[in-house]
C-alpha positions in Angstrom: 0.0 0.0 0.0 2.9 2.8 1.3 5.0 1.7 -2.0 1.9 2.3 -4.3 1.1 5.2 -3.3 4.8 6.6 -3.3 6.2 5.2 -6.3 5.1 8.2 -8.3 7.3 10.5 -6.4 10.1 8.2 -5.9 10.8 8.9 -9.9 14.0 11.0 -10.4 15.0 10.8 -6.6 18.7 10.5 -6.1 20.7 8.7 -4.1 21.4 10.0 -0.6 23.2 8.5 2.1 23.7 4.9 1.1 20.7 4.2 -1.2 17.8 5.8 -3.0 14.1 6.2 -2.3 13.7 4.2 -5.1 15.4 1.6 -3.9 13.5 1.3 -0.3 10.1 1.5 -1.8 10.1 -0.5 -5.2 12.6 -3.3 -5.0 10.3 -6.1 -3.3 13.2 -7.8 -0.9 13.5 -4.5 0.9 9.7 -3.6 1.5 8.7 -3.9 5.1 5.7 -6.4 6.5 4.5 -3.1 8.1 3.6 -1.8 4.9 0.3 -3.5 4.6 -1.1 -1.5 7.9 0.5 1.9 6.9 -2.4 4.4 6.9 -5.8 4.9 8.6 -8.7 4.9 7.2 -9.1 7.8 4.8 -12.5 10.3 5.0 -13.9 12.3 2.2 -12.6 16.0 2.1 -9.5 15.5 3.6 -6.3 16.9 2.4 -3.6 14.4 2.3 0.0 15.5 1.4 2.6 12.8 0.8 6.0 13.2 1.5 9.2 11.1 1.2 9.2 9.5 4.7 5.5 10.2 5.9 2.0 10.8 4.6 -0.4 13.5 6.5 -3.6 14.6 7.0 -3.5 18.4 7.5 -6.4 20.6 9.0 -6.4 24.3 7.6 -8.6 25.1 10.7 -6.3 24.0 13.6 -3.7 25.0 11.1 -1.4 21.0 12.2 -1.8 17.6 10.4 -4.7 15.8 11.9 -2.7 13.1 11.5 1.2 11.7 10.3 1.7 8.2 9.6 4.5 6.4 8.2 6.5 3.2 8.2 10.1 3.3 9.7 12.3 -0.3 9.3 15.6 -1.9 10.8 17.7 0.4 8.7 15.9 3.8 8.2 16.3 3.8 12.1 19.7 3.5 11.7 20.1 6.4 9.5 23.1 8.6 9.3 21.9 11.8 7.2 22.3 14.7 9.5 21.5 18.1 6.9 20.2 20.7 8.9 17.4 22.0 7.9 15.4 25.1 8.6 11.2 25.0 9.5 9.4 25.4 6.5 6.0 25.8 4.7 4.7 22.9 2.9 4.9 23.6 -1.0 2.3 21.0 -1.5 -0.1 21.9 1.2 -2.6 25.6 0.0 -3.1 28.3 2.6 -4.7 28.7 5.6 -0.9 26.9 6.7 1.1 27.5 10.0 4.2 29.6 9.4 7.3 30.2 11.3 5.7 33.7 12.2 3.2 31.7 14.4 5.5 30.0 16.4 8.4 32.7 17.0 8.2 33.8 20.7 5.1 31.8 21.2 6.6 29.7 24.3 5.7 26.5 22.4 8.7 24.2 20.6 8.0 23.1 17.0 6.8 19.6 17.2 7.8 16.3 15.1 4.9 14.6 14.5 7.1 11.8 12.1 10.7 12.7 14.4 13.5 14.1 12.4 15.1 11.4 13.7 13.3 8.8 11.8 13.6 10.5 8.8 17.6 10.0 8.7 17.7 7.7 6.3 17.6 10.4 3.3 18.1 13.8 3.2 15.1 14.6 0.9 13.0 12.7 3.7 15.0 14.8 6.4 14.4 17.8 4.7 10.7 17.2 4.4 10.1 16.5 7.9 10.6 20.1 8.6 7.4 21.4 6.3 5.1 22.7 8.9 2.9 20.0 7.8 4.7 17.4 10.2 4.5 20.2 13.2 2.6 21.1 16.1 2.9 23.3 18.9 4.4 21.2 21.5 5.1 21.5 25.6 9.5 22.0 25.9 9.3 19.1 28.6 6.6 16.7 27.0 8.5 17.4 23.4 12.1 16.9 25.4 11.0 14.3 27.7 8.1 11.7 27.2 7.5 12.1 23.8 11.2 12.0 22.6 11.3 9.0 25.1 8.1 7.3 22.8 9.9 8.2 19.7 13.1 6.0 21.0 10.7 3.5 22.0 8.8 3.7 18.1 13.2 2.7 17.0 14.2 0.2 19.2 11.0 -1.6 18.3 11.9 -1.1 14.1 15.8 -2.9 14.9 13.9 -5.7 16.7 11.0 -6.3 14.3 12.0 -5.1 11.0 9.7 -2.4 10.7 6.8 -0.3 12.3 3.6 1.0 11.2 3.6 4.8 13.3 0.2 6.8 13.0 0.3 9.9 15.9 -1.2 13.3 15.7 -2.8 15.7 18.1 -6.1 15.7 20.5 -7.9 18.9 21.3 -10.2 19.0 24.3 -10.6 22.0 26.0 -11.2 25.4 25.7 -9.3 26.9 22.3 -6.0 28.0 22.3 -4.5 29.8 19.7 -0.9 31.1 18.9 0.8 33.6 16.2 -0.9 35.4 13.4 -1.9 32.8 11.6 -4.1 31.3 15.2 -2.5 27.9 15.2 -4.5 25.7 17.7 -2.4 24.0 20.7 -3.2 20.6 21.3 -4.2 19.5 24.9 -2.7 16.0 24.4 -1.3 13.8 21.8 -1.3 10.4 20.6 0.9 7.3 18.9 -0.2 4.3 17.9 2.1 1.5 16.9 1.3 -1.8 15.2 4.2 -4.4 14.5 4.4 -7.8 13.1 6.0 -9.8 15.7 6.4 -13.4 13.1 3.5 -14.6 15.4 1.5 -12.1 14.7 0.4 -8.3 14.9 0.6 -6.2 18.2 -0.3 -3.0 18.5 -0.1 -0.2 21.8 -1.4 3.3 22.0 0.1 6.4 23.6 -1.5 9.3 24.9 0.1 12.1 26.5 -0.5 15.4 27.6 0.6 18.9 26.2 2.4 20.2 29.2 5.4 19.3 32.1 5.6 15.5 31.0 9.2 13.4 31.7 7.9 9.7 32.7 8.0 6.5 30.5 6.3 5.4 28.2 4.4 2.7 29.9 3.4 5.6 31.9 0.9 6.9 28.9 0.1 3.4 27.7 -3.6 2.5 26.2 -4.6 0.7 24.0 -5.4 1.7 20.4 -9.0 0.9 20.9 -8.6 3.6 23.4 -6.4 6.2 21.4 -9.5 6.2 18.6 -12.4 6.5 21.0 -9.8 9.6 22.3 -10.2 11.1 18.9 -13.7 10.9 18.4 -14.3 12.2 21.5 -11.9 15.1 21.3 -13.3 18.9 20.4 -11.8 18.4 16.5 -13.0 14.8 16.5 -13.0 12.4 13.3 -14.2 8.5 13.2 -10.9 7.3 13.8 -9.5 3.7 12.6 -5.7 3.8 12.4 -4.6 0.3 11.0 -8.1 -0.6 9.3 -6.4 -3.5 8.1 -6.2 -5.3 11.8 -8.9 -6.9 13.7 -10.5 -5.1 16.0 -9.5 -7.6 18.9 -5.5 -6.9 18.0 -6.3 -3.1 18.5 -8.2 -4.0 22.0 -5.2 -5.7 23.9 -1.5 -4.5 24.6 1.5 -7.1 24.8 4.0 -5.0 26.7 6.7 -7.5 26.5 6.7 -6.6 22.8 7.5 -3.4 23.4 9.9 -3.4 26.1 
């Protein structure tokens, strides 16, 4: 599914730190089992803007993606591209879009939704995960802390399975917030859902976190996925929410931690 629908852009690519788009998304030994769970269920109306590493769904009301998803394997979390890149708009994405305007002196940090570390593997895909399309405003301490701590987690978990399907994004519950010109909403939580093919199996876990002083674990913001969809439904931007359509609803129900240890 993730090669189909990037095989038009991988066209031209060049090669960039090791091997070329091209290479990871077309030639068959190298596509990862997480492929076939890569995106959630799509709605009418929204506007989806794929990149190199990561595909989104961005909201030109809260002005940040609804949701990112992408798959990272073994070796893209490995990557050793390190370009540094500055935050930019999204050529692919029409206004209403956040700028850096928004964000400059706001208080919050430019979020990763799909981490810049994940997107090492190519430069293009480094590059890319800078478009404000992959951002949100995000706490220092929960961007610094927790949620860099789930991001290692989403890694460790690619070397020791092969690959990971990764869908996060942000949840807005209370009253609005707004920041810069352009009145980019702050999220009052986020989430990540992860779903992984163990060789007996899929597993899946959920992670919700708030948007404010959070350092613990990640065990500490563990639900299920069940959990993280009923989150978004519920939440003040809402959508019917089905990350990995492609799993049984009793996969997305239960949480194997040793898995993810």
């Amino acid at each position: 599914m993730w090669a189909a629908m990037v095989a038009a852009i991988a066209a031209g690519m060049v090669v960039s730190c090791g091997f070329s788009i091209a290479d990871k998304q077309i030639r068959g030994d190298a596509e990862p089992v997480a492929d076939t769970v890569a995106l959630p269920a799509m709605r009418q109306g929204e506007d989806i803007v794929r990149h190199t590493g990561y595909t989104a769904s961005y909201n030109h009301t809260t002005l940040c993606p609804d949701w990112v998803a992408w798959v990272l394997t073994a070796d893209e979390a490995n990557g050793q591209c390190n370009g540094q890149y500055s935050f930019s708009w999204d050529p692919d994405v029409q206004r209403p879009k956040a700028s850096r305007e928004d964000y400059s002196n706001s208080g919050w940090d430019k979020g990763h939704m799909a981490p810049r570390a994940d997107m090492k593997w190519s430069e293009r895909a480094l590059e890319e995960s800078y478009y404000f399309t992959n951002i949100c405003p995000q706490h220092h301490e929960m961007n610094s802390q927790a949620w860099r701590k789930i991001e290692e987690l989403t890694r460790r978990t690619a070397r020791r399975h092969g690959s990971v399907a990764v869908v996060c994004g942000p949840l807005y519950d209370g009253e609005e917030c707004h920041i810069g010109p352009g009145c980019v909403q702050v999220p009052d939580r986020f989430f990540k859902a992860l779903a992984v093919n163990t060789g007996r199996g899929w597993q899946t876990v959920g992670f919700i976190v708030a948007n404010d002083r959070q350092t613990g674990a990640p065990r500490t913001y563990t639900v299920t996925v069940d959990s993280v969809e009923a989150a978004i439904a519920g939440s003040r931007h809402g959508w019917p929410a089905d990350l990995f359509p492609t799993l049984p609803d009793s996969v997305e129900a239960t949480i194997n931690w040793n898995t993810w240890q």
